[in-house]
Every structure is written in C-alpha cells, then in structure tokens.
MARKE-524488 format. One record per residue (C-alpha): residue number from 1; chain; y, x, z; residue in one letter. Coordinates in nm, 3 decimals. Each point is the difference from the previous one (the first is absolute). Example, Ala and Ser with C-alpha at 12.3 -4.5 7.8 and 13.67 -1.06 7.14 Angstrom:
BEGIN
R    k  c        y        x        z  r
R    1  A   -0.450    1.230    0.780  A
R    2  A    0.344    0.137   -0.066  S
***
This chain:
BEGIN
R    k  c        y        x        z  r
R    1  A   -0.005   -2.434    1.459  X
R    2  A    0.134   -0.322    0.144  X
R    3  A   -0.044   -0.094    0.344  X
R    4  A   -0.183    0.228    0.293  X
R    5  A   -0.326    0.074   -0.230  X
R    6  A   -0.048    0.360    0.005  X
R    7  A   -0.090    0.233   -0.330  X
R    8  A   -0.358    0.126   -0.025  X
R    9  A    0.201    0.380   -0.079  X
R   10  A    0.335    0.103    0.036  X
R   11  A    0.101    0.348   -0.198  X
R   12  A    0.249    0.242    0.164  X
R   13  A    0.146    0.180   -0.327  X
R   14  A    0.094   -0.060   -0.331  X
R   15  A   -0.127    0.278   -0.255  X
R   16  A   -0.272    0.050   -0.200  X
R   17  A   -0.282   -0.051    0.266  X
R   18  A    0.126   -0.297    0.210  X
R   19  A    0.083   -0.191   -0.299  X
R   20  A   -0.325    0.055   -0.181  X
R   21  A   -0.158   -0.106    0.336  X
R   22  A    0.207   -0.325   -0.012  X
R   23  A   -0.096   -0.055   -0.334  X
R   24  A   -0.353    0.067    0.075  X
R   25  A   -0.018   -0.204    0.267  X
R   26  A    0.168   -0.275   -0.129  X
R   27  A   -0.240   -0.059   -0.274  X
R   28  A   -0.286   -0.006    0.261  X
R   29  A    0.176   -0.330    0.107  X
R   30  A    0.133    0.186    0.310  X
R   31  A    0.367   -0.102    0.141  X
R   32  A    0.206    0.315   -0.034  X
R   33  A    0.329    0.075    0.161  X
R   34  A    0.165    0.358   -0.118  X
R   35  A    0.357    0.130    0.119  X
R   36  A    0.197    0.304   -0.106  X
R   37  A    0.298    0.153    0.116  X
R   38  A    0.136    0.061   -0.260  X
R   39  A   -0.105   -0.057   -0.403  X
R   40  A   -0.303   -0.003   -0.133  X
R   41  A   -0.063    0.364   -0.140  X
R   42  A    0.291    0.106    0.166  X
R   43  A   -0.232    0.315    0.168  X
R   44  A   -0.242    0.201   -0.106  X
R   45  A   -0.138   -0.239   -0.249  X
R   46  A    0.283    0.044   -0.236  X
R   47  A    0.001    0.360    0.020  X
R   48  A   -0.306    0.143   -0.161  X
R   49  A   -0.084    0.151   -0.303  X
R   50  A   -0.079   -0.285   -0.172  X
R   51  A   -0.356    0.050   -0.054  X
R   52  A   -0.317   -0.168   -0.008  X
R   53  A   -0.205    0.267    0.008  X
R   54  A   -0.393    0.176    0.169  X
R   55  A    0.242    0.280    0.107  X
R   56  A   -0.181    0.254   -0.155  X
R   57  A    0.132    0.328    0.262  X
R   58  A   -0.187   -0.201    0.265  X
R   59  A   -0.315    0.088   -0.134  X
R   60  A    0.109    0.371    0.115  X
R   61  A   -0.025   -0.113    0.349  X
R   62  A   -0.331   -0.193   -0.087  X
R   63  A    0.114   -0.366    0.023  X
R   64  A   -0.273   -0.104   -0.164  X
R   65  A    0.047   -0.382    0.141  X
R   66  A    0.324   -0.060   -0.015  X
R   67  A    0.014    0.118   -0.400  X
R   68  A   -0.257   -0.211   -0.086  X
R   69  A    0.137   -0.285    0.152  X
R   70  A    0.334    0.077   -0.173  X
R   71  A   -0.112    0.090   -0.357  X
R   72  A   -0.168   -0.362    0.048  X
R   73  A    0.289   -0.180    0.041  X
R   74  A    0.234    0.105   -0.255  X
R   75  A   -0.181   -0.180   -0.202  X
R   76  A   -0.054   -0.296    0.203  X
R   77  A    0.399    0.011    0.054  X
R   78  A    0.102    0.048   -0.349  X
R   79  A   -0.170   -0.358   -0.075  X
R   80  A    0.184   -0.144    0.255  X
R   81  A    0.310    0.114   -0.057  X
R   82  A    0.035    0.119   -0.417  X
R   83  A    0.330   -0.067    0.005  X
R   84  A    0.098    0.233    0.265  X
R   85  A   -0.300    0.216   -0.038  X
R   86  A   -0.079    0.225   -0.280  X
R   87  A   -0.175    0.308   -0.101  X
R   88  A    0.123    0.325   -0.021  X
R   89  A   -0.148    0.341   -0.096  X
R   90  A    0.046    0.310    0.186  X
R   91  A    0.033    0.335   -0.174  X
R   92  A   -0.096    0.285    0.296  X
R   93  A    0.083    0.332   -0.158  X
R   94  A   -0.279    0.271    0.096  X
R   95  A    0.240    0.272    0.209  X
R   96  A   -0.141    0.351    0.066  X
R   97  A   -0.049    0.118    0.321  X
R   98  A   -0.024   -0.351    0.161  X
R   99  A   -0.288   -0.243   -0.009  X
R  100  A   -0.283    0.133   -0.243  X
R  101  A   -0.016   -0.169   -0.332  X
R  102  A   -0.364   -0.086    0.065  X
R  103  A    0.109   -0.107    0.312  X
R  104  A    0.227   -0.244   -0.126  X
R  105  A   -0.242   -0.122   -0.288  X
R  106  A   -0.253   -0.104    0.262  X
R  107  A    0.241   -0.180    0.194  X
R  108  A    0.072   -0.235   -0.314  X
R  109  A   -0.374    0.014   -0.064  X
R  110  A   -0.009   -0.192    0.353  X
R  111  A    0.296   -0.169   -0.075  X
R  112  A   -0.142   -0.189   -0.266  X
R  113  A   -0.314   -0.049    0.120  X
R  114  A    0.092   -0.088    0.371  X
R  115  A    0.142   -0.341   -0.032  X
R  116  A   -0.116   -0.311   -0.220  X
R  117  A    0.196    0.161   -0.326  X
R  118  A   -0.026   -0.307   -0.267  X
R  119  A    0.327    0.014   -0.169  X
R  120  A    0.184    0.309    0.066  X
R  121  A   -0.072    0.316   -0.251  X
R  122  A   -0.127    0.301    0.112  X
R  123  A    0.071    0.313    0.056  X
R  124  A    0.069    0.202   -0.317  X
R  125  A    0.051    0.355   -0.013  X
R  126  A    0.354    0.177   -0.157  X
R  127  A    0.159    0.257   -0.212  X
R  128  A    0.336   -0.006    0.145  X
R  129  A    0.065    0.187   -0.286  X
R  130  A   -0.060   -0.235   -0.261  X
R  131  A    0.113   -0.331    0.158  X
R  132  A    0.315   -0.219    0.043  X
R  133  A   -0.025    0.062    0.383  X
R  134  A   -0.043    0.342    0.015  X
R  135  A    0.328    0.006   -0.208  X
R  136  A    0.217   -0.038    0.323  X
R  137  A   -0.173    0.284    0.221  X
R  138  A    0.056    0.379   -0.027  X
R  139  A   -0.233    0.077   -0.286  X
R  140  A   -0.057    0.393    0.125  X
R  141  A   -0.130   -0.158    0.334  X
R  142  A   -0.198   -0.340   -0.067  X
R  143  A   -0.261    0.004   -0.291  X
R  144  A   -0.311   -0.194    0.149  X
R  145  A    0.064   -0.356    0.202  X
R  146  A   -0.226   -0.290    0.062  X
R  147  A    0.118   -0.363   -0.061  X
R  148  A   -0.106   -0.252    0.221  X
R  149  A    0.033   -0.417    0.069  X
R  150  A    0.159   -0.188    0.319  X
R  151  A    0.246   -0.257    0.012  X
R  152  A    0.390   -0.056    0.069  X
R  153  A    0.096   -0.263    0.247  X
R  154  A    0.348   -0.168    0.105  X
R  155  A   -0.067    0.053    0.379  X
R  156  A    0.274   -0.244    0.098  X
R  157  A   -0.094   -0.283   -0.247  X
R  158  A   -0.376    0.024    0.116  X
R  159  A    0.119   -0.006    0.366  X
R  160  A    0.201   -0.338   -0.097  X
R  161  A   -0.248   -0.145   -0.213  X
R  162  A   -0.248    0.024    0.313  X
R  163  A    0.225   -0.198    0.182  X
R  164  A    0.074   -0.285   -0.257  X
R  165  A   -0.350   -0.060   -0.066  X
R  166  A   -0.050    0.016    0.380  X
R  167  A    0.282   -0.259    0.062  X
R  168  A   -0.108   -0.228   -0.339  X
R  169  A   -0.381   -0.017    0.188  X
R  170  A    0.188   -0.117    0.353  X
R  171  A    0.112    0.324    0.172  X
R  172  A    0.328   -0.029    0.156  X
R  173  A    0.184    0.361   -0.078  X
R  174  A    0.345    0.103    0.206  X
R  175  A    0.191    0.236   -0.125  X
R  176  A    0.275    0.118    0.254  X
R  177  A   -0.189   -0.078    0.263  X
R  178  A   -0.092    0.268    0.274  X
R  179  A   -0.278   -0.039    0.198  X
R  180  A    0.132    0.074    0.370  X
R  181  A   -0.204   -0.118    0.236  X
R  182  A   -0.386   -0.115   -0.008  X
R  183  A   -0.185   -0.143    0.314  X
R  184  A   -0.389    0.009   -0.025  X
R  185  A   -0.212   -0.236    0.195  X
R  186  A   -0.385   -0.102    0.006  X
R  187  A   -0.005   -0.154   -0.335  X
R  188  A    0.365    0.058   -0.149  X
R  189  A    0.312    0.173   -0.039  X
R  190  A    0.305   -0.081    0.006  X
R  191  A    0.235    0.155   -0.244  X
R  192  A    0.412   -0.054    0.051  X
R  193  A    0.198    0.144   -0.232  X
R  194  A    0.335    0.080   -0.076  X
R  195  A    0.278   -0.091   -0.339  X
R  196  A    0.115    0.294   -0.095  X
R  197  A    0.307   -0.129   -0.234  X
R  198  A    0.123   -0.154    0.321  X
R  199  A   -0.157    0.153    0.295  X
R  200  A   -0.128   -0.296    0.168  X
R  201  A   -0.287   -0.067    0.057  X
R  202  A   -0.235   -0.145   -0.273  X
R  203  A   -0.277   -0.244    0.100  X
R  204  A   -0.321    0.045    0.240  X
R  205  A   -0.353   -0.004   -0.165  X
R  206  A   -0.356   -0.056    0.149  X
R  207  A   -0.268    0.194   -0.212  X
R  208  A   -0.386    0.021    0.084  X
R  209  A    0.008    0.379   -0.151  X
R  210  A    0.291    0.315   -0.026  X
R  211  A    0.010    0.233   -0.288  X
R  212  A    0.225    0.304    0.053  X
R  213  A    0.051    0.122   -0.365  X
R  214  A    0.359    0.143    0.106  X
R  215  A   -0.052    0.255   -0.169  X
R  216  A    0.175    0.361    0.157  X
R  217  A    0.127   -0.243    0.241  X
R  218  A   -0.366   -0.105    0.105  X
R  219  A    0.000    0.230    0.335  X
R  220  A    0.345   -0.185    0.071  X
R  221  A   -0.118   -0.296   -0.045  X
R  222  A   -0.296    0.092    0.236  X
R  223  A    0.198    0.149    0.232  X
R  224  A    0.201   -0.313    0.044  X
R  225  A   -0.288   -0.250    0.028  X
R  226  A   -0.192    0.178    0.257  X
R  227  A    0.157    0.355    0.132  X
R  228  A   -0.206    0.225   -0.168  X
R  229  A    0.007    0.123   -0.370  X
R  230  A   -0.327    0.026   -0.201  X
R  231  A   -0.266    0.146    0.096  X
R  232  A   -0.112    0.179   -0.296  X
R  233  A    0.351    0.147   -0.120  X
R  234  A    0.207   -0.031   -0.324  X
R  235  A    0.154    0.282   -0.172  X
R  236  A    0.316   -0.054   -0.207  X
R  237  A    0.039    0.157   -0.310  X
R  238  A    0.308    0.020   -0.138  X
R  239  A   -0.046   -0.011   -0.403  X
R  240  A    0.331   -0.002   -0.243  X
R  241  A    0.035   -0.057   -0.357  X
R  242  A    0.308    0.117   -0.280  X
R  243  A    0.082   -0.198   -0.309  X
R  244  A    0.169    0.205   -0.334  X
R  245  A    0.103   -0.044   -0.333  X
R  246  A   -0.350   -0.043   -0.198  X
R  247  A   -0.139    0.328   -0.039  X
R  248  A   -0.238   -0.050   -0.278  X
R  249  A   -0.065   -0.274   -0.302  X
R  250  A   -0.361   -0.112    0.052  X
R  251  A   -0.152   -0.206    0.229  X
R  252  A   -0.284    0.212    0.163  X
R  253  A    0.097    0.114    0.402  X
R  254  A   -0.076    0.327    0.173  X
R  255  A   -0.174    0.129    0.289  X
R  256  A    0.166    0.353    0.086  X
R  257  A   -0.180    0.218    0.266  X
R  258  A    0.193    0.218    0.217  X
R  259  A   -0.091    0.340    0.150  X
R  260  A    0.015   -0.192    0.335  X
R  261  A   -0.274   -0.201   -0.116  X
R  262  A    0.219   -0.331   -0.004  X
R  263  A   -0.003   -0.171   -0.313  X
R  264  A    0.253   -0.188   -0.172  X
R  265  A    0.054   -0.258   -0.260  X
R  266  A    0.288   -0.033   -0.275  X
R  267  A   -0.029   -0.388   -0.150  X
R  268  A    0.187   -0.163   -0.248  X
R  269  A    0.246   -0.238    0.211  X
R  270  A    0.131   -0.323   -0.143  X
R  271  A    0.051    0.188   -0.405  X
R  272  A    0.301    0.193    0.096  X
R  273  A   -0.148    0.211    0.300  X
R  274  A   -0.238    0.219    0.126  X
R  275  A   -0.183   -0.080    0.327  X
R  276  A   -0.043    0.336    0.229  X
R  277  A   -0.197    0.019    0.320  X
R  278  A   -0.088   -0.010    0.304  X
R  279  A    0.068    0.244    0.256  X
R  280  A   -0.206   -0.031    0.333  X
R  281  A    0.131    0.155    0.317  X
R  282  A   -0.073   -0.122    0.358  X
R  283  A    0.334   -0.238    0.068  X
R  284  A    0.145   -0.079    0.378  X
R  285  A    0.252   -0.241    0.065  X
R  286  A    0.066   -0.384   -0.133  X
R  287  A   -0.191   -0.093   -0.291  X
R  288  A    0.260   -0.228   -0.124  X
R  289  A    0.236    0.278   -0.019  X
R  290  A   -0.195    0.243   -0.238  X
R  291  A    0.180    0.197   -0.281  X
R  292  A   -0.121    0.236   -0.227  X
R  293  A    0.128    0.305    0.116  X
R  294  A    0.197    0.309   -0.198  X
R  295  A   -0.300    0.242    0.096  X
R  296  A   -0.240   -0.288   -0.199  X
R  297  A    0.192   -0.017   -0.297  X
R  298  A    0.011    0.338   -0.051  X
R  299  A   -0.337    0.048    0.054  X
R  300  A   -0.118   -0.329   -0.285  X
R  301  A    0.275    0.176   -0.267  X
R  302  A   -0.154    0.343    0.118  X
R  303  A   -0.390   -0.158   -0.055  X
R  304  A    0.108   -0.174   -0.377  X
R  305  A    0.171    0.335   -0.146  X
R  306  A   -0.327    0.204    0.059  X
R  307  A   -0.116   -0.208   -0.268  X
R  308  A    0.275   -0.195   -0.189  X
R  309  A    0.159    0.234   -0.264  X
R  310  A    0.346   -0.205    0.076  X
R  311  A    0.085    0.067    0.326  X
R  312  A    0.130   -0.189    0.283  X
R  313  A    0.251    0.008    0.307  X
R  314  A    0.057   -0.202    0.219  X
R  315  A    0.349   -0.097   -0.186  X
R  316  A   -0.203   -0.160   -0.235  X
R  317  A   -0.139   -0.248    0.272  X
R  318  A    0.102   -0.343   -0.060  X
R  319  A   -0.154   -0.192    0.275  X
R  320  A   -0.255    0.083    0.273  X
R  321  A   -0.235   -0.219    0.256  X
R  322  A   -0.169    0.090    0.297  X
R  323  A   -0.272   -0.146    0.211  X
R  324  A   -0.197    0.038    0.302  X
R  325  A   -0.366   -0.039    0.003  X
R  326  A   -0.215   -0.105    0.313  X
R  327  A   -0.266    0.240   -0.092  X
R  328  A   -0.334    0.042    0.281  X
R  329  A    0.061    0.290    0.145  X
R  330  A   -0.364    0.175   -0.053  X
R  331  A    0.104    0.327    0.166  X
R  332  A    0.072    0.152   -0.333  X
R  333  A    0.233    0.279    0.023  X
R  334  A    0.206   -0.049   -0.295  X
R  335  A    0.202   -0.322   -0.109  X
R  336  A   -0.200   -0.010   -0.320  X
R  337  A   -0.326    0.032    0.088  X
R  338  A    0.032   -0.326    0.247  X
R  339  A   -0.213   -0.262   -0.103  X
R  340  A    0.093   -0.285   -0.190  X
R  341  A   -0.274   -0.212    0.092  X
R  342  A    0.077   -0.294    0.251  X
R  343  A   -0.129   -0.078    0.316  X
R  344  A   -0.053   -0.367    0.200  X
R  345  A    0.027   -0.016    0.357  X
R  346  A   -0.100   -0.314    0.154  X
R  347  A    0.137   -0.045    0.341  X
R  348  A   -0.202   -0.302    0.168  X
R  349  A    0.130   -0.018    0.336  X
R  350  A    0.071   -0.369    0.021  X
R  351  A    0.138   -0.146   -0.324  X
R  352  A   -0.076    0.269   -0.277  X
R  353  A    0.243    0.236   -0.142  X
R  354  A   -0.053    0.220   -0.340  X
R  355  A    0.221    0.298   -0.074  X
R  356  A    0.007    0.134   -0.337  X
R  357  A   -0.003    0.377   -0.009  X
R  358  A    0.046    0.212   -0.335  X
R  359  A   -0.125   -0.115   -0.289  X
R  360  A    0.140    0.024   -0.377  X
R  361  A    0.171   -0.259   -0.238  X
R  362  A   -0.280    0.056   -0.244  X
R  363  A   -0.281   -0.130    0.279  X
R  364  A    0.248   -0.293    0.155  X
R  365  A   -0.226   -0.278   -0.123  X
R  366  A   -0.338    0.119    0.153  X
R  367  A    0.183    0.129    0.291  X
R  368  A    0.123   -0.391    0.068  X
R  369  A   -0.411   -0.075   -0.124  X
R  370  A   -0.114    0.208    0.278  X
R  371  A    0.268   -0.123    0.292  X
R  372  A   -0.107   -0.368   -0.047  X
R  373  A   -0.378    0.082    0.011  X
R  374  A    0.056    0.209    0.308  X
R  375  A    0.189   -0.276    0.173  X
R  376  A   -0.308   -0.277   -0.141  X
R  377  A   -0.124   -0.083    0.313  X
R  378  A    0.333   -0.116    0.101  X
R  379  A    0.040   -0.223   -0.291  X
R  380  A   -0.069   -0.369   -0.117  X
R  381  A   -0.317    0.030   -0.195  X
R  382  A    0.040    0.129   -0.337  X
R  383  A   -0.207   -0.023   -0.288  X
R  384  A   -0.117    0.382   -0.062  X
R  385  A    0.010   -0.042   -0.346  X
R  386  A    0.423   -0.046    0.033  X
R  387  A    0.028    0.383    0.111  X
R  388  A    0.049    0.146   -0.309  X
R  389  A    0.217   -0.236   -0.099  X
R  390  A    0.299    0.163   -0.074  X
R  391  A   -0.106    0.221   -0.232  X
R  392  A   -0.063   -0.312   -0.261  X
R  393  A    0.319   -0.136    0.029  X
R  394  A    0.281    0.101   -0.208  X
R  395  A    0.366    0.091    0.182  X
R  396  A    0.268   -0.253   -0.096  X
R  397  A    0.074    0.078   -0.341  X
R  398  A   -0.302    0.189   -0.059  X
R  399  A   -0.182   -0.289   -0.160  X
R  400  A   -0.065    0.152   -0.329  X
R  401  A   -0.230    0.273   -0.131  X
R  402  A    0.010    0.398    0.087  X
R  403  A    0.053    0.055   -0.397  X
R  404  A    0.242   -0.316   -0.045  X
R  405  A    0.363    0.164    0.110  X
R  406  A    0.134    0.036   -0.314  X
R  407  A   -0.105   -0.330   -0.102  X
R  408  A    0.141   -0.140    0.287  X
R  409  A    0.345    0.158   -0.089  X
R  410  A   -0.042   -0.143   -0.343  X
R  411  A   -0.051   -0.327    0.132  X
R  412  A    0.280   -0.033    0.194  X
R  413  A    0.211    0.150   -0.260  X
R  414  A   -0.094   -0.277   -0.224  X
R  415  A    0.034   -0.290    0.235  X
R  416  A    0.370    0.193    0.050  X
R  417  A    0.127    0.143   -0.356  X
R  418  A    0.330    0.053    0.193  X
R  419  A   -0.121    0.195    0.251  X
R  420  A    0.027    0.384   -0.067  X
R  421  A   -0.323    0.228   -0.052  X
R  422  A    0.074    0.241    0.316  X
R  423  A    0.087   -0.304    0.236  X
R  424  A   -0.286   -0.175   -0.099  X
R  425  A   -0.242    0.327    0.025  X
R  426  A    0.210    0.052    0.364  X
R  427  A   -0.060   -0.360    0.100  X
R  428  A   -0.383   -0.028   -0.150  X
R  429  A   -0.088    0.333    0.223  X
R  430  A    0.172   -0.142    0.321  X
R  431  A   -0.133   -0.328   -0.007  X
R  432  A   -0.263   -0.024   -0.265  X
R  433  A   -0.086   -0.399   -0.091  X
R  434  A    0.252   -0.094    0.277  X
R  435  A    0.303    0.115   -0.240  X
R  436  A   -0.005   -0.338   -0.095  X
R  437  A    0.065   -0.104    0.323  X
R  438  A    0.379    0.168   -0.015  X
R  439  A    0.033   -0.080   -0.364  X
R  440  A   -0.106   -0.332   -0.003  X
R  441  A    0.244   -0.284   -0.152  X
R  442  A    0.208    0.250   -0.137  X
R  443  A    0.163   -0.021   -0.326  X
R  444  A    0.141    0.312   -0.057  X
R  445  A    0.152    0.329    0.233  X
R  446  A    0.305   -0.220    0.107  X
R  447  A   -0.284   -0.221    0.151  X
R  448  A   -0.057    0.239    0.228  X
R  449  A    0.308   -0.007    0.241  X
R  450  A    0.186    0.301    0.101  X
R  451  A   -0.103    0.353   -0.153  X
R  452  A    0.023    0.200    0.227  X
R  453  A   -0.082    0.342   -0.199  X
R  454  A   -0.326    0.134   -0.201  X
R  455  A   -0.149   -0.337   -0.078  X
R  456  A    0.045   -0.094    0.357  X
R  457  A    0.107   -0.390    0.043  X
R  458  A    0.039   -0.218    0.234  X
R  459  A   -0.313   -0.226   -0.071  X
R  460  A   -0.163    0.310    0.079  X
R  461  A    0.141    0.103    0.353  X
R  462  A   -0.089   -0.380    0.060  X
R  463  A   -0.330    0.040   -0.105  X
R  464  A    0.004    0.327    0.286  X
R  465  A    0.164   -0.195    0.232  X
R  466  A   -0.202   -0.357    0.009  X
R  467  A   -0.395    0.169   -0.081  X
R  468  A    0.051    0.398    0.137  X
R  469  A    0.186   -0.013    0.300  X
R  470  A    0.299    0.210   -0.150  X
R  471  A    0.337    0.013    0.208  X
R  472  A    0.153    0.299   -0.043  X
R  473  A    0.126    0.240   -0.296  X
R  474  A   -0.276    0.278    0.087  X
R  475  A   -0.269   -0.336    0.003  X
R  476  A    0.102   -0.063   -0.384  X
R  477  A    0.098    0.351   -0.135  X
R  478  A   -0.225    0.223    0.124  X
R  479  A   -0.332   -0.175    0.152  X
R  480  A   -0.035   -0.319   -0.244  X
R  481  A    0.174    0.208   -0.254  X
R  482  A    0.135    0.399   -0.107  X
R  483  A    0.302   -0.163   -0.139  X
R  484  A    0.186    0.197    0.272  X
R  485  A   -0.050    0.317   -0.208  X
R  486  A    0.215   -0.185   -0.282  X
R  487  A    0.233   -0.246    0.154  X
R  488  A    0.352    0.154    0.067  X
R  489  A    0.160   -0.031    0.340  X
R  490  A    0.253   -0.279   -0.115  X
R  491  A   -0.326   -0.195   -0.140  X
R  492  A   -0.168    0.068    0.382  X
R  493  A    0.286   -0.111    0.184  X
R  494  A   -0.003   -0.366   -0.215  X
R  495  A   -0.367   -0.032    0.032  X
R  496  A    0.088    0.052    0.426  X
R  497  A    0.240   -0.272   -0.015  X
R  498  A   -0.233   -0.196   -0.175  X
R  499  A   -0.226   -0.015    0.202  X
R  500  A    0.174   -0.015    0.363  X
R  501  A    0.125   -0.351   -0.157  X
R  502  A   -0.363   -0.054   -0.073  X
R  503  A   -0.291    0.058    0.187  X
R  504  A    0.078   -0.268    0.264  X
R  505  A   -0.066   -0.242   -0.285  X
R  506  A   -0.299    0.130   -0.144  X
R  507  A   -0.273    0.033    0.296  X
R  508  A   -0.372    0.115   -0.163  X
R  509  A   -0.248   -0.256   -0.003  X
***
C-alpha cells in the first residue's frame, strides 16, 4: 500500500487460518496486509493428515458443533478447490474389544446425517471377508468394517491458494517477513517488521485492526506485543506422520483404532505410498524444530501391523513429517481428547486485536467467516449479503466442476499431445485450469526450459516463483509439490542453484 494509508487488517501468520482470513477479507473489499516468517505452509499447515473431514472420534467427546460445521464444509471446499480436493472412502474395520460395533454404526449414522451430505455416499456396511479391502488385513482378526465418505486435501496447496486469491483481490502477502514489533494506539497499530533473508529490517505498516493467526507461535507473538501471553491458553500437540512403500492396490483408506483409544489413518500417498498417522503427544520446546521421534515411529508401524497382514518397521520408513498444533487447551487430560474446535478472542483495548486459537484445516473458511463478523463493528460497512462469500468462489484453478477432473486432464492433454499422461495428471491436480498458465506457448517438452527431474521444468519453478511465493528447494519440493520424495540429491542440489540465481528476478505479484 503506497504512501502512509494504513490497511483496514493486517494478519500475523501465514497458514491455513491467516491466509483464508486474507482471502476472506479481501473479497469483502477490505485492504489486507499478511506477513510470515517464513513460507507459506511452512508450519503446521503443511503437516496434517491431509483430510477434509467431520472428524468422526470427536463425536466420542460430544462435539456436536464443531462436526457439523465440518461435515458441512467438505463439501463446500471440494467445489472450491476439485482439483486439489477429492473424495475418499474410509474402510474402519470393526476390532473386538474396542469401540462396540453398534457403537461405531451410530456414529456413521450421525455422520451422515450431521452435516449437509449432497454428494458424498454413505455409509455402507462390510464383509471384510469378501471384499478387495479386506484383502490386505489379517483375515482371522477383521471380518465386519464400515465404509464411510470424507475428503483428501493438499494442505499446503490450499494454504497457498488462500493467499493468491487473497493477493489477486488486493491483499499484499509477505513471505519472510517477521512481525517484531507492533505499537497499538487509539485507533491503530503499528506493525514493523523484520526481512528475514537479510535481517534488516523490512518496512513499517499502519493497520486499523491485528490478527494474531501465528499459529503455536500465537502466545509469542502475544507475549511480545504486550507482556503477557493469552489469556485463555494453547496446548501444543505434537502430531507426526510416516510414508512407505504402498501397502495395498486399491484406493479406499483406513481408520485403525488402537487399544489406547487413538485412532489412526493409512491413505494412499501420491500412487506409490501409503500415508500413516498421526501421533498426538503434548510437545515442549520450538515448534519450528519438531521431528517425529523414534518412540512415534515405532508406535504408527506398531498401530498398522495389528491390522496389515504385511508388516512394517520402521526400516521400511521412507520419509516422515511432523507438526505442532495450537490446540485450546480445554483442561482435557489426554493429548487426544483436546478439542479441535477454535476459539476467537477479541482484545479491544484501544485498536482491536484478534487471536486465533485452535481450530482445524477442515473449518479454516468459517473460522476466517466468523473472525471478520466478530471484528464488524470495526469495519467499513459491508453489505451482509458478502459474508458468505467465499464459499461461492472457486480457488485459483478450481474453476471447473466437482465431477470434471478427468476431463480437465483430458483437455489439457489434447491442447498438449506432447505432454506425457502422468505430468499432465501431476500438473492438472496441482494447478487445475491454471496448468495452462505454465504450459502456455509451448510447443513441445524442450519448450519448457530446464528439466529438472520427474516432469519438473523450469517454466514451472517460474510459475512457483512469480504467482506462489516459492524461494527455496523445500518451497517447490515438498509444500507446492512431493517431488522431494522422487528427485535424487544431485537433481536437489541443481534445482538450489537454480534458484539462488533466481528468485531476486522473479518477485510475486
């Protein structure tokens, strides 16, 4: 924003909620200014499970709201985001001794009936015996299972889509950029922040509102703007995730209870992989320094052998992720019984200050609903029509129907005969009708620039580096992409030159 005018919002925190805040607020016609310290994603919001999902274990703890609210939107985020969003169905293998099996029926009796439901299937009830999935479990254990609907999400991509459509309706987005000192007066703060490639300090902003969506770093944040952490406190959850060699043919997931009560989930991961998580143990210490730790391994290999008949180790492990989550801490004893729902606290002691507390990928967009109508009577007048907004409005990319992927791949594969099937499919699911965008002008692979590895070129990292903010290797390989899981470390080491020679030339819009 040019000049000394000062931003109706400014956003402290780039993940899942502060960018769909930006985004909603942009499209209400409010100025938006959003920094992050370091990538988009680059926290918790690119280290879930990769659901969109009601949560259906939080009904246990009698949730009531928040499943609604999420069985809801997975619908409502699967039309704006097809590309990136997709159904899945979950087989949940009836295990004696745990959960009753008319327990668990009712639960998916709620589950389907809960949430507005037009699209998804229901719940169907299994022979393990007699079907393709029960053909990877222990046949002597599992005979009865239920099948159930929710959706699969690319947590990072949604996190960065936020942000473009934020920035392409006038928000200004910094990436980098730490917030690291705010001074509140009557009517305004004022935010300075600081560069972090460099060090120095970044630029000074005046903005009529502060958001603190920092995530496990929003007590920090706190604690630096006015002495005192939150009042009603956050509890970090440490949650980690392992990646093997596929462990089954079909594409159904599973939802594996443990005599602990936890649940798990094994997912089929990017064709070649199987998805298995999360853990959740109370975590202390730096939330940009979490690993997933020996003891959690163990444990997700130990949870997937009580009901794969091929077992696991933790040899077998070819990547893992970890991730802190800022749950509310609701007094709950144990780490998985904390609620996921989100709190708002509104701090109006001079210019007003929200904090974001909890909350759940699957909810982000009525969570950033809810923040701008508690902060309404701070606002410009806005039509209340506009509040629902988002939830009409495709992502970039997402411009095409729920049912229309595959003819979306076939499209582009016919506007580019030269392009390969699985780089087309990778390229249609990453960027949906914005593929073009990369391919455009292009008359064949050569066209392209460098390759740098699995249908990786150079018009692509472009494409990252001038629309999504992407600077570094772990920006393109493992948030915009999972190409890190099949580049080699010679093919990693020319992307990194790459793009040191680069990304001073290619700023984002």
């Amino acid at each position: 924003m040019p000049g000394n005018e000062t931003y109706d919002v400014a956003i402290i925190g780039g993940g899942i909620n502060g960018c769909g805040i930006a985004r909603d607020a942009a499209g209400r016609g409010l100025s938006v200014y959003l920094c992050e310290q370091a990538d988009l994603a680059s926290g918790t919001s690119s280290a879930a499970t990769k659901l969109i999902h009601g949560g259906l274990r939080y009904l246990e703890h009698l949730e009531f709201r928040l499943v609604r609210e999420a069985l809801a939107e997975r619908e409502v985020l699967w039309r704006m985001a097809p590309h990136i969003i997709w159904p899945l169905r979950f087989v949940l293998p009836y295990h004696e001794g745990l959960r009753s099996a008319w327990l668990l029926r009712l639960g998916l009796f709620l589950y389907d009936h809960l949430g507005g439901r037009e699209l998804l299937p229901a719940t169907s009830t299994l022979d393990l015996r007699k079907t393709i999935v029960g053909q990877a479990l222990k046949p002597s254990q599992y005979s009865l299972g239920f099948e159930y609907s929710d959706c699969w999400v690319d947590d990072a991509r949604l996190v960065v889509l936020n942000a473009r459509d934020a920035a392409d309706r006038g928000a200004t987005i910094r990436t980098r950029t730490k917030a690291v000192a705010a001074e509140r007066h009557s009517d305004v703060w004022r935010l300075s922040t600081l560069d972090c490639r460099t060090g120095q300090p970044a630029e000074t902003v005046q903005a009529k509102i502060l958001v603190n969506a920092a995530g496990p770093w929003v007590g920090d944040v706190l604690a630096a703007i006015n002495g005192k952490n939150v009042s009603a406190s956050i509890r970090l959850v440490q949650g980690s995730h392992v990646l093997v060699p596929k462990l089954y043919d079909h594409d159904r997931c599973y939802v594996f209870q443990n005599p602990d009560k936890r649940v798990i989930f094994a997912i089929p991961y990017d064709r070649d992989f199987t998805l298995i998580g999360t853990t959740e143990r109370d975590y202390v210490g730096d939330p940009g320094k979490v690993e997933a730790t020996a003891e959690e391994i163990e444990y997700l290999c130990e949870s997937a052998n009580r009901y794969f008949k091929a077992a696991i180790s933790p040899a077998a492990v070819v990547w893992t992720y970890s991730g802190v989550r800022p749950l509310y801490d609701d007094g709950t004893k144990e780490a998985q019984a904390a609620t996921r729902d989100y709190v708002l606290e509104l701090d109006e002691a001079g210019a007003p200050m929200l904090s974001v507390l909890g909350g759940k990928i699957t909810t982000y967009r009525r969570l950033a609903q809810y923040a701008l109508d508690k902060l309404g009577r701070h606002l410009p007048a806005i039509d209340p029509a506009g509040r629902s907004w988002s939830a009409h409005r495709p992502l970039p990319g997402g411009d095409f129907p729920v049912q229309g992927f595959d003819p979306l791949v076939r499209e582009i594969g016919s506007e580019f005969p030269w392009l390969e099937t699985r780089c087309c499919y990778r390229l249609a699911r990453a960027y949906g009708t914005k593929a073009r965008l990369i391919l455009q002008g292009a008359s064949g692979w050569s066209s392209l620039g460098r390759d740098f590895g699995n249908g990786l070129t150079e018009a692509e990292v472009d494409y990252l580096m001038r629309e999504e903010w992407a600077e570094e290797v772990s920006d393109v390989i493992w948030r915009r992409s999972k190409l890190g899981l099949r580049l080699s470390k010679e093919q990693v080491k020319d992307l990194e030159r790459f793009l040191a020679e680069r990304h001073v030339k290619s700023p984002v819009k």
